[in-house]
C-alpha positions as CSV (number, residue, x, y, z in Angstrom):
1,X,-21.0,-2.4,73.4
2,X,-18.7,-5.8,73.6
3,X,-15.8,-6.6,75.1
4,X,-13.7,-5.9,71.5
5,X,-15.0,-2.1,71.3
6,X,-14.4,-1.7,75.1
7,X,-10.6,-2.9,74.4
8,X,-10.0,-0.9,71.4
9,X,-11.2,2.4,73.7
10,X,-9.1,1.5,76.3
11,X,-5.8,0.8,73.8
12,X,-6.9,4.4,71.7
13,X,-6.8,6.0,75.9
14,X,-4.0,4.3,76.4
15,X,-1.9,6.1,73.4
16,X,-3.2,9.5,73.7
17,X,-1.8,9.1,77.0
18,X,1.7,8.4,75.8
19,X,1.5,10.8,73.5
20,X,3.2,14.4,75.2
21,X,1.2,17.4,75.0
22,X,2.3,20.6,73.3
23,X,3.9,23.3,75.2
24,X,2.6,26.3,73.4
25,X,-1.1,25.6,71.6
26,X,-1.0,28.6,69.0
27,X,-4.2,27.9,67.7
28,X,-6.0,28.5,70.7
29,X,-3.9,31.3,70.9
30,X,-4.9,33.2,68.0
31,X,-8.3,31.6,68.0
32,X,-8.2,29.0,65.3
33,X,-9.6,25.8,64.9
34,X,-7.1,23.4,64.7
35,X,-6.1,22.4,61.6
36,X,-7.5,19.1,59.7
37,X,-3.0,18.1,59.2
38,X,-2.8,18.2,62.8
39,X,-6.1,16.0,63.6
40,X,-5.3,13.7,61.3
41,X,-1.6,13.3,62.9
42,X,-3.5,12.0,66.4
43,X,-5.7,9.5,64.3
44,X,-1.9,8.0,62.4
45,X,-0.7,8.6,65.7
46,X,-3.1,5.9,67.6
47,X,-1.9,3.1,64.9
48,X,0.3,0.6,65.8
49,X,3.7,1.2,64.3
50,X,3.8,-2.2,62.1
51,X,0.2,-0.9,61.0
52,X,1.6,2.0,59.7
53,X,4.5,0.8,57.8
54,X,3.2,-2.4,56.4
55,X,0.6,0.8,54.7
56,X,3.4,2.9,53.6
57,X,4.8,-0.2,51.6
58,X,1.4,-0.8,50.2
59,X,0.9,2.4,49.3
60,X,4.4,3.1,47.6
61,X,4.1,-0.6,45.4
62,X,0.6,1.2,44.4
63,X,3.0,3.8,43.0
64,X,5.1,2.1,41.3
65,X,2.1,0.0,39.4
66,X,0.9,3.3,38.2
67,X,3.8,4.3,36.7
68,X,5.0,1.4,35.2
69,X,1.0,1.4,33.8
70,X,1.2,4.6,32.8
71,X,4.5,4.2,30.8
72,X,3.2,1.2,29.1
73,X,0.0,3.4,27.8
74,X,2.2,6.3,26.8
75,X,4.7,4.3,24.8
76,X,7.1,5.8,26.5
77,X,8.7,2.1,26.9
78,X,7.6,0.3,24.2
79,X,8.5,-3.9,24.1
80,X,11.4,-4.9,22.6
81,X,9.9,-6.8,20.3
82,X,7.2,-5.0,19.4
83,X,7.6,-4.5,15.4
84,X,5.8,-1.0,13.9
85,X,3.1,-2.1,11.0
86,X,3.1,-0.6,7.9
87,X,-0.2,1.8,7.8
88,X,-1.1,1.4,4.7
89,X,-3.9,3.8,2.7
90,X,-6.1,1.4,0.9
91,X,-9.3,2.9,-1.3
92,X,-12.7,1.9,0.2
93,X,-15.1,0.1,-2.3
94,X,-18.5,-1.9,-2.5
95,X,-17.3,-4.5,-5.2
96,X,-19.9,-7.4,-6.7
97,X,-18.6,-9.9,-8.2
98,X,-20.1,-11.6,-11.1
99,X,-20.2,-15.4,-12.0
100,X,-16.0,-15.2,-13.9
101,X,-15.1,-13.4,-10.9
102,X,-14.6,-10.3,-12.2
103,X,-16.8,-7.3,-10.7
104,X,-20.1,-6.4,-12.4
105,X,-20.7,-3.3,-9.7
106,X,-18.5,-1.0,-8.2
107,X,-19.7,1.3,-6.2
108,X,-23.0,1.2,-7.4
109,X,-21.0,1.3,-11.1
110,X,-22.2,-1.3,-13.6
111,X,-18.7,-2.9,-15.0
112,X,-19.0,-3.4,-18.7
113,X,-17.5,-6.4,-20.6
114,X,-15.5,-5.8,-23.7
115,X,-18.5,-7.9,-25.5
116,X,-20.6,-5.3,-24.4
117,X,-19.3,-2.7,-26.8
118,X,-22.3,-1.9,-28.6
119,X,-23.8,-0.5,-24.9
120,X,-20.5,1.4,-24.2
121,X,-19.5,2.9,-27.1
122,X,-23.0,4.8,-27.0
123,X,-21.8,6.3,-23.4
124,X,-20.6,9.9,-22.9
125,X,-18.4,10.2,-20.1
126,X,-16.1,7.8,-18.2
127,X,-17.0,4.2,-17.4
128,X,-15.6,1.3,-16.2
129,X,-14.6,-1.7,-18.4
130,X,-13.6,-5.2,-17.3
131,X,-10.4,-6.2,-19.7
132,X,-7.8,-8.5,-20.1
133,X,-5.3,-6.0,-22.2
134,X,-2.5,-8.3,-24.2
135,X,0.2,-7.2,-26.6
136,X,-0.1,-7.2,-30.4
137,X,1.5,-5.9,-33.4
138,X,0.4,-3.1,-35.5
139,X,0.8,-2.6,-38.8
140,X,3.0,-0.4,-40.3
141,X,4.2,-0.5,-43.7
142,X,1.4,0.7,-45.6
143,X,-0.9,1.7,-42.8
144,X,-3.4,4.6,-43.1
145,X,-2.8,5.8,-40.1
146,X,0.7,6.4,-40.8
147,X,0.3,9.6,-42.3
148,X,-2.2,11.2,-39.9
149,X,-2.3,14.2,-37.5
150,X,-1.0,14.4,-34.0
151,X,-4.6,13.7,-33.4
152,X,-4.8,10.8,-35.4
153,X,-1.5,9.0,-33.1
154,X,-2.5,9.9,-30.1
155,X,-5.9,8.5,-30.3
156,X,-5.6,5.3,-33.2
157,X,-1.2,5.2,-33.1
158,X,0.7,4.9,-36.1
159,X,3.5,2.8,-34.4
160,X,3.9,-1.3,-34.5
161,X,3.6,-2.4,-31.2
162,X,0.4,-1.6,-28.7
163,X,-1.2,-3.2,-26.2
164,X,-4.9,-4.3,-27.0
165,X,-8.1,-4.4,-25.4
166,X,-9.5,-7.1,-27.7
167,X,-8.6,-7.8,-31.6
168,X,-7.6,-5.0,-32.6
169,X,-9.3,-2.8,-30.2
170,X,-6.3,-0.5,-29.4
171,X,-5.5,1.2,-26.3
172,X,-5.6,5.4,-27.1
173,X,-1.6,6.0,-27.0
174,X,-2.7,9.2,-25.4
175,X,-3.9,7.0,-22.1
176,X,-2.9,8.5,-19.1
177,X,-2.6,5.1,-17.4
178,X,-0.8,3.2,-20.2
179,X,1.8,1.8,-17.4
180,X,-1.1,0.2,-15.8
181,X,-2.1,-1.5,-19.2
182,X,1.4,-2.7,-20.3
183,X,1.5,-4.2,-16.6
184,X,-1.8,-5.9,-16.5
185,X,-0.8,-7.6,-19.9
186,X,-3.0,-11.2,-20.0
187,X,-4.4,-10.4,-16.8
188,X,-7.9,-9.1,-16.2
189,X,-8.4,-5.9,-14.5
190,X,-10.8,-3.0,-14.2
191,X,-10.1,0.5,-16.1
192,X,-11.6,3.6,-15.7
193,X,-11.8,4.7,-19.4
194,X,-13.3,6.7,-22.1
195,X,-14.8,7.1,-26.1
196,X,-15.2,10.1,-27.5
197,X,-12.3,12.1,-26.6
198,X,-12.1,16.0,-27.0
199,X,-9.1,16.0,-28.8
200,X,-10.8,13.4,-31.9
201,X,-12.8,16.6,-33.3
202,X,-9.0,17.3,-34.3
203,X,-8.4,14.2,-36.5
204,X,-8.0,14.5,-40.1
205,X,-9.0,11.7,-41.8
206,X,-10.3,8.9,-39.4
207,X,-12.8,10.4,-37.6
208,X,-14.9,7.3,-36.8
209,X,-12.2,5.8,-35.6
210,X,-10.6,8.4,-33.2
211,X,-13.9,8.9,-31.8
212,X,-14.0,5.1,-31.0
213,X,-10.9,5.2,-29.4
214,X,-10.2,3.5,-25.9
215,X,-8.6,5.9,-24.0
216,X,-7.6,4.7,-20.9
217,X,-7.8,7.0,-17.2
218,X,-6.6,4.7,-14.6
219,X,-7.1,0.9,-12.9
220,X,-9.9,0.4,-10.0
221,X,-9.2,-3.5,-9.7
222,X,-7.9,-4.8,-8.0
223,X,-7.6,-2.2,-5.3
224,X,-4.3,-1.5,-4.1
225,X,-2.9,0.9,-1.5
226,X,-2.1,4.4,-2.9
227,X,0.5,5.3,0.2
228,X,2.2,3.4,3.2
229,X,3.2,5.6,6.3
230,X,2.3,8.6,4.1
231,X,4.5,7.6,1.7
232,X,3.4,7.4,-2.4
233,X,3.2,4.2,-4.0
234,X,3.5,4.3,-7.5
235,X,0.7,2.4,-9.5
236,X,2.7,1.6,-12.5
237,X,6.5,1.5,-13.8
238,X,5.9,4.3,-16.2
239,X,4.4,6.2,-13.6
240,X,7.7,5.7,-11.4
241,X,10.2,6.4,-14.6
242,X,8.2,9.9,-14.8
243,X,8.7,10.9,-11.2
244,X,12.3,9.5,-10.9
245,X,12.7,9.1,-7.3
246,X,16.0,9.2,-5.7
247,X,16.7,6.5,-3.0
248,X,14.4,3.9,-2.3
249,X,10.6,3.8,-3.3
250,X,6.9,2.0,-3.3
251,X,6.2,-0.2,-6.1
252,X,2.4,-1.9,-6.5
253,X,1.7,-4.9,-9.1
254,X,0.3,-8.3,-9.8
255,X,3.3,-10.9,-9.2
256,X,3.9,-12.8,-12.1
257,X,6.5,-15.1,-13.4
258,X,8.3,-14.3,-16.4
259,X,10.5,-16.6,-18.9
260,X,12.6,-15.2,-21.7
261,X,11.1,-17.8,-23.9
262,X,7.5,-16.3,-23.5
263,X,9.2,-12.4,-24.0
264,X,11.2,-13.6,-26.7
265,X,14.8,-11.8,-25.0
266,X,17.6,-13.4,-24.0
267,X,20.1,-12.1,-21.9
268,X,23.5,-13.1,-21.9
269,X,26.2,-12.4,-18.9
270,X,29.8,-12.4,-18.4
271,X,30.4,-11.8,-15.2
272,X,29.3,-13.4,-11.7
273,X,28.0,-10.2,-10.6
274,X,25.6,-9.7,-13.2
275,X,24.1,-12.7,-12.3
276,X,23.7,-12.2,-8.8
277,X,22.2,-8.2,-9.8
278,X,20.1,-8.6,-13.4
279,X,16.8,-10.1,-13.8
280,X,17.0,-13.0,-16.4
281,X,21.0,-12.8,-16.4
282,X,21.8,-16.0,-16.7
283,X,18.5,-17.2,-15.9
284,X,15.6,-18.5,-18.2
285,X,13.2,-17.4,-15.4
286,X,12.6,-14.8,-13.2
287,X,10.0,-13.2,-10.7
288,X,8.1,-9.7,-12.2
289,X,6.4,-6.7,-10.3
290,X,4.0,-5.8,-13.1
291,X,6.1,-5.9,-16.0
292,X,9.6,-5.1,-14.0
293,X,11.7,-8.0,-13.4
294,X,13.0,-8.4,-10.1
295,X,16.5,-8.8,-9.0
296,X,18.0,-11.7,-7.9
297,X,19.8,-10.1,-5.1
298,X,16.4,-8.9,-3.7
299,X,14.5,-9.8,0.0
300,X,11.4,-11.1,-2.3
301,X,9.4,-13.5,-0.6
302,X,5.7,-12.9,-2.7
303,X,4.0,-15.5,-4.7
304,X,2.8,-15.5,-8.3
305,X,-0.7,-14.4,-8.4
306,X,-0.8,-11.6,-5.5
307,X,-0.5,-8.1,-5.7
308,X,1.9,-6.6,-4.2
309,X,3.6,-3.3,-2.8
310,X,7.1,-3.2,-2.5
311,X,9.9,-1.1,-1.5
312,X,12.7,-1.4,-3.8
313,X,15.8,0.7,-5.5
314,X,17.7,1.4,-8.3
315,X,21.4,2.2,-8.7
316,X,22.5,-0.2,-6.3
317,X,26.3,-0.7,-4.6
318,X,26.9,-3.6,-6.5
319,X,26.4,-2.2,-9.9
320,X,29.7,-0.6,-9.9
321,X,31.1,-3.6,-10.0
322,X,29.5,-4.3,-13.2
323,X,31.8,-4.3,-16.9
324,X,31.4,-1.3,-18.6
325,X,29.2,-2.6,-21.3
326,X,26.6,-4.4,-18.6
327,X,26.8,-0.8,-16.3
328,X,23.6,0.1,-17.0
329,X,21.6,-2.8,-17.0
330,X,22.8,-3.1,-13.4
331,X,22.1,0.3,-12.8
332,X,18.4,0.0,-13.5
333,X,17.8,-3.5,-12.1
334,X,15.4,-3.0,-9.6
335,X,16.5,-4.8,-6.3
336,X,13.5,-5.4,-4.0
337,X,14.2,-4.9,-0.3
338,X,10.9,-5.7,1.5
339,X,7.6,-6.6,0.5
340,X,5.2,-4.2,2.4
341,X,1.7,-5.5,1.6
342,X,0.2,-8.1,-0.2
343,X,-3.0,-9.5,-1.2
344,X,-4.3,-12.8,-1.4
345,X,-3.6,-14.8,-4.9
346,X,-5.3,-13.2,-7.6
347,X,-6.9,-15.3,-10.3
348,X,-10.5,-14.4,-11.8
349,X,-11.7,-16.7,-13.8
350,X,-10.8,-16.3,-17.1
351,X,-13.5,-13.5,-19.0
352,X,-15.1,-14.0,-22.4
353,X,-13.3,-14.7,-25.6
354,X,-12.5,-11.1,-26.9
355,X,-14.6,-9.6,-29.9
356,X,-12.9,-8.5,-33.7
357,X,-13.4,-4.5,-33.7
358,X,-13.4,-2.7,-36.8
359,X,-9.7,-1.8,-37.8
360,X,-8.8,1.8,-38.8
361,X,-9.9,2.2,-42.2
């Protein structure tokens, strides 16, 4: 043993010493062992003084770490500047892309091409068929089609203006994701669609070509969310006119830049606050969500080319400002408030010059 063991067994003696002894031991009264709180008081008790209270203030800052850790993990106390993201629900997809950049495989799906019609009309079933839908004029005066069944429209038409998959390849007026045509116009997408529709057994007199008919289901690409924070986001204008939401809403589309040149409508104004509410009011161009314009009084920080989700309203304040005869055109401008998600630019290459179908006979 050394000399420092031989001192700290004389210091230990030393304190038990000072230490007075009890007057009554009821333990060995009664028998008992004594108890492990009063053995451990002798050990605390043979510590020097500063020993012990420099461990009490460890032990008590040990605390406080703890609960300040704690607090942090529960969010509890979340950082002042810490900014909730948007979760945002986004479809899940093995896309290929071919050489246009287009996709030729989703999912393990071939992606037709317009060009390839002689492969897909053959098909029974849905599909999935690379496009680049545009606008054109039908005829009217003197067309067959004019005089057919309720068949006959919903599958060929019968008015004078539809949106087309090539020359005079029509999209089926019955399609259930028409919206998402009219929005894609001269942009190249993917739709889920369909020949050979039930209802063409029900067609009077153009049988060939209701059976033909391209009726559209709905867009797979590009893939967009379908909610935010468990909220809907509505694929397509038309689709948003049907459910007529009160308050604000979720918008997705491809950003585009429109000009009332290329629409061919102009749009005159009279009064400051038309301008500052209207897209196109006083202005020759304006920014588009799919094929809605965007107000100029909006928070809208997207480029042309992405596709974006955005929260927006109708009906806003400023609209009853408005003169009577511009009331509702302010009512239904859509005023953008935020722009929740957003892809990277969008521009495929463009696809394959479209191919002359056969037109209703």
């Amino acid at each position: 043993m050394n000399d420092f063991d031989e001192r700290l067994r004389s210091r230990l003696r030393a304190l038990d010493a000072a230490v007075p002894a009890a007057a009554t031991d009821l333990h060995a009264v009664h028998g008992a062992p004594a108890p492990r709180r009063r053995r451990r008081a002798s050990v605390w008790s043979r510590l020097p003084v500063g020993l012990v209270a420099a461990g009490l203030v460890v032990v008590i800052a040990a605390v406080a770490l703890l609960g300040a850790s704690l607090r942090q993990r529960s969010g509890t106390e979340p950082a002042a500047s810490a900014t909730p993201t948007p979760v945002a629900v986004v479809p899940s997809h093995l896309v290929i892309l071919g050489s246009e950049g287009l996709p030729a495989e989703i999912d393990g799906q071939r992606v037709y091409r317009v060009n390839e019609q002689a492969e897909w009309q053959q098909l029974s079933g849905s599909f999935l068929l690379a496009a680049t839908p545009y606008a054109t004029t039908v005829p009217c005066e003197g067309s067959p089609i004019a005089g057919g069944n309720d068949a006959d429209h919903d599958l060929i038409g019968g008015g004078c203006f539809s949106p087309a998959l090539s020359t005079l390849m029509y999209v089926a007026p019955k399609s259930p994701a028409m919206g998402s045509v009219w929005d894609w116009l001269h942009h190249a997408a993917v739709f889920r669609v369909h020949t050979h529709d039930p209802e063409a057994a029900e067609c009077s007199a153009f049988l060939s070509d209701c059976e033909a008919a391209v009726v559209v289901e709905a867009i797979v690409w590009p893939i967009v969310p379908t909610e935010i924070d468990g909220e809907r986001v509505y694929g397509d204008f038309r689709a948003l006119e049907a459910a007529v939401p009160s308050g604000s809403f979720l918008l997705s589309g491809l950003v585009s830049v429109t000009s009332a040149g290329s629409t061919g409508v102009t749009q005159g104004c009279s009064t400051a606050v038309e301008k500052e509410l209207v897209a196109g009011c006083g202005s020759s161009t304006w920014f588009s969500v799919g094929e809605e314009g965007v107000s100029p009084k909006s928070h809208f920080d997207a480029a042309a080319g992405q596709v974006v989700v955005v929260r927006a309203h109708f009906n806003d304040a400023l609209a009853a400002q408005c003169p009577e005869d511009a009331r509702t055109a302010c009512e239904q401008a859509m005023v953008v408030e935020s722009v929740v998600w957003s892809s990277s630019p969008y521009a495929p290459a463009t696809m394959a010059p479209p191919v002359t179908s056969q037109a209703p006979r």
